[in-house]
C-alpha positions in Angstrom: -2.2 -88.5 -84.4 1.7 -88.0 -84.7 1.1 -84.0 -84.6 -0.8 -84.4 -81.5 1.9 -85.5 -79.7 4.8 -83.5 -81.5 2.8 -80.3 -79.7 4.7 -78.6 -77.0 2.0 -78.4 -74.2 1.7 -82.8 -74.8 5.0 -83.4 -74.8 5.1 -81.4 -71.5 2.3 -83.0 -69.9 3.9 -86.5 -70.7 7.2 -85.5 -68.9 5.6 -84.4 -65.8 3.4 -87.7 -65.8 6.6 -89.7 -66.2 8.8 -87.7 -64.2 6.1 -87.3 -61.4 5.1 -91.2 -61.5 8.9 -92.2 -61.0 9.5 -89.9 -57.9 6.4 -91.5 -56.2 7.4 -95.1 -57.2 11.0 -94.5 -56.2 9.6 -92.4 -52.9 7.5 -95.8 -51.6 11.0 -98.3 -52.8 13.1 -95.7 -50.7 10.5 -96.3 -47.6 10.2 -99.6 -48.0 14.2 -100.0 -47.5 14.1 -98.2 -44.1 15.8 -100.1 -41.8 13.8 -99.2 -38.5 9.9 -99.7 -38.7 8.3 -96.2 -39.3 12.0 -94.3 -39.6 13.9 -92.7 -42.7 15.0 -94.7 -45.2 19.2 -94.3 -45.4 18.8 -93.9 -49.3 16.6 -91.9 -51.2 15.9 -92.3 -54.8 13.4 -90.2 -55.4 15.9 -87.3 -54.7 17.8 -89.0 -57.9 15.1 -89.2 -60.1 14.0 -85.3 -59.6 17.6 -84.3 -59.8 18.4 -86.5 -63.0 15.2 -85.0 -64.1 16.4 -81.4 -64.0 19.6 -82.0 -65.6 17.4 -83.6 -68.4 14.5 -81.7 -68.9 15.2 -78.3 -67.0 13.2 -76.3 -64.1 10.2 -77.5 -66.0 10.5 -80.6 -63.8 9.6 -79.1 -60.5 6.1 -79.2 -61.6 6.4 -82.9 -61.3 8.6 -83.2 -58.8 6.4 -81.0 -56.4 3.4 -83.5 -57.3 4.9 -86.5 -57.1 6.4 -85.2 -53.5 3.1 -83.7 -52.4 1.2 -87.6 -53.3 4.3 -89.2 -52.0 3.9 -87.5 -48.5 0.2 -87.6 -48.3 -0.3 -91.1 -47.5 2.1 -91.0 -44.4 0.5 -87.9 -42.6 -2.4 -87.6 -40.2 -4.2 -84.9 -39.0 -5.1 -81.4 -38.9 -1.8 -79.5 -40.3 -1.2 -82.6 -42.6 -1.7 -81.4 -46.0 0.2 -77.5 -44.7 3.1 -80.3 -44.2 2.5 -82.3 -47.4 2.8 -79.0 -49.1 5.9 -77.9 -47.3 7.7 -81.5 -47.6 6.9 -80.8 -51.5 7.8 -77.4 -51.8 11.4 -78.5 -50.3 11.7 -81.2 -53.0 11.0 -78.9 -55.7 13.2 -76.3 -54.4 16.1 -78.4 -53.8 15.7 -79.8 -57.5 15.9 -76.7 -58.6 18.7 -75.2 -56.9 21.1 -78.3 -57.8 19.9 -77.9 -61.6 20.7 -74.3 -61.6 24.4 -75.0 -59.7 25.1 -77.5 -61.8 24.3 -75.9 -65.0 26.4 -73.1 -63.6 29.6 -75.0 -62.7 29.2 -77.6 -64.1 27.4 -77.3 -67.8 29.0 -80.5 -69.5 26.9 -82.9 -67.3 23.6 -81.1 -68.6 21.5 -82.3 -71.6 20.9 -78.3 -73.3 18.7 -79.0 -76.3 19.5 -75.4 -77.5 22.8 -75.6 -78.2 24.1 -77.8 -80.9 26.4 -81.0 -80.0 29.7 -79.8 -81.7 29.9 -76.6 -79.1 29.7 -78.4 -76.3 32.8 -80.3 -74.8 32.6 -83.7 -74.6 35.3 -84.6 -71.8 34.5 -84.1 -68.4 37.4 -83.8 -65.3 37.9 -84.8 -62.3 37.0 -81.3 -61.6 33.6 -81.5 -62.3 33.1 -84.4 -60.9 34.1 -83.2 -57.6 31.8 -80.0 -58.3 29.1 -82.1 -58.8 29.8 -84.1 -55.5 29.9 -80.5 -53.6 27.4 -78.9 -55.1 24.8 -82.1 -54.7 26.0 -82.2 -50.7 25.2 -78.1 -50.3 22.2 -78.3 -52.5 20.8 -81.5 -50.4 20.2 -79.8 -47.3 17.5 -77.8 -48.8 14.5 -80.9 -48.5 15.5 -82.2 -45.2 15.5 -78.3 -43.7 12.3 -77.7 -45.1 11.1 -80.6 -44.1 12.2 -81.4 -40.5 11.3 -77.6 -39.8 8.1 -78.1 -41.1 6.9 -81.2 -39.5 7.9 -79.3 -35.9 5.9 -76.3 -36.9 3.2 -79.4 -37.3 3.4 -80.4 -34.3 4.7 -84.2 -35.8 8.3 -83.8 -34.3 9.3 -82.2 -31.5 11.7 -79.7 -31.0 14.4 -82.3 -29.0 14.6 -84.8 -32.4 15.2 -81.8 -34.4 19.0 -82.0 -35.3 18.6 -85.8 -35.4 16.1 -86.1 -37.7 17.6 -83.3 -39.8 21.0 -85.5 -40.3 19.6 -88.3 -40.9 17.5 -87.4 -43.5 20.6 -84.6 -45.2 22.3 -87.6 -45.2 19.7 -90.2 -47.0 19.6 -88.0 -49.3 
């Protein structure tokens, strides 16, 4: 039983179950905290957990974070164009996830868990430098979900074209 789950492919499927399972439960916590009825919540988790996630495991994590997006936004959208939404509001996560992993591991590498390279080549100290890379580079690369999303629920038809800027901000900045 302890090769069964030493196999590449299981060990796979067991991150994306975990990684996909915390970006839904942290997705509904981050909606429950909204503080108008029905409106964006002012924090998102979920945006956390899928980019800790990248940093950990790698781009393989967009496979999860793309599900656990796609069954976090189901639930909240009615109607026709719905699921072309769902898949949008998904398909912004994942990208965002992704772009902020491949940044950071750009820019800033010491704040990335690379399995491939042994501990004693990797510096341990990080700056002040890379912190404020990683504050830059997370504020560009957090734009990504909200554009893809606001633009996509208007090309829904669920907002309209006047709440556009409004709705984008608030949601860049819950993020």
């Amino acid at each position: 039983m302890k090769s069964f789950f030493n196999r590449p492919t299981v060990t796979l499927f067991f991150q994306w179950l975990l990684v996909g399972s915390l970006y839904v439960l942290s997705a509904q916590l981050g909606g429950d905290l909204s503080l108008l009825r029905g409106a964006t919540s002012p924090i998102s988790p979920s945006a956390a957990i899928a980019l800790a996630a990248g940093m950990i495991i790698g781009y393989r994590a967009a496979v999860a974070v793309w599900l656990g997006a796609m069954i976090a936004n189901s639930d909240s959208l009615q109607g026709p164009s719905a699921l072309t939404a769902v898949v949008s509001l998904a398909a912004g996560a994942s990208g965002q996830m992704i772009v902020a992993t491949a940044l950071l591991r750009r820019f800033v590498p010491n704040l990335c868990i690379r399995r491939a390279e042994p501990p004693a080549q990797r510096p341990s100290t990080s700056t002040a430098r890379d912190f404020l890379r990683f504050i830059a580079i997370t504020a560009v690369a957090s734009v990504i979900a909200p554009l893809f999303g606001v633009l996509s629920l208007n090309l829904a038809a669920y907002v309209s074209p006047a709440d556009i800027i409004g709705i984008g901000i608030l949601s860049w900045l819950s993020i």
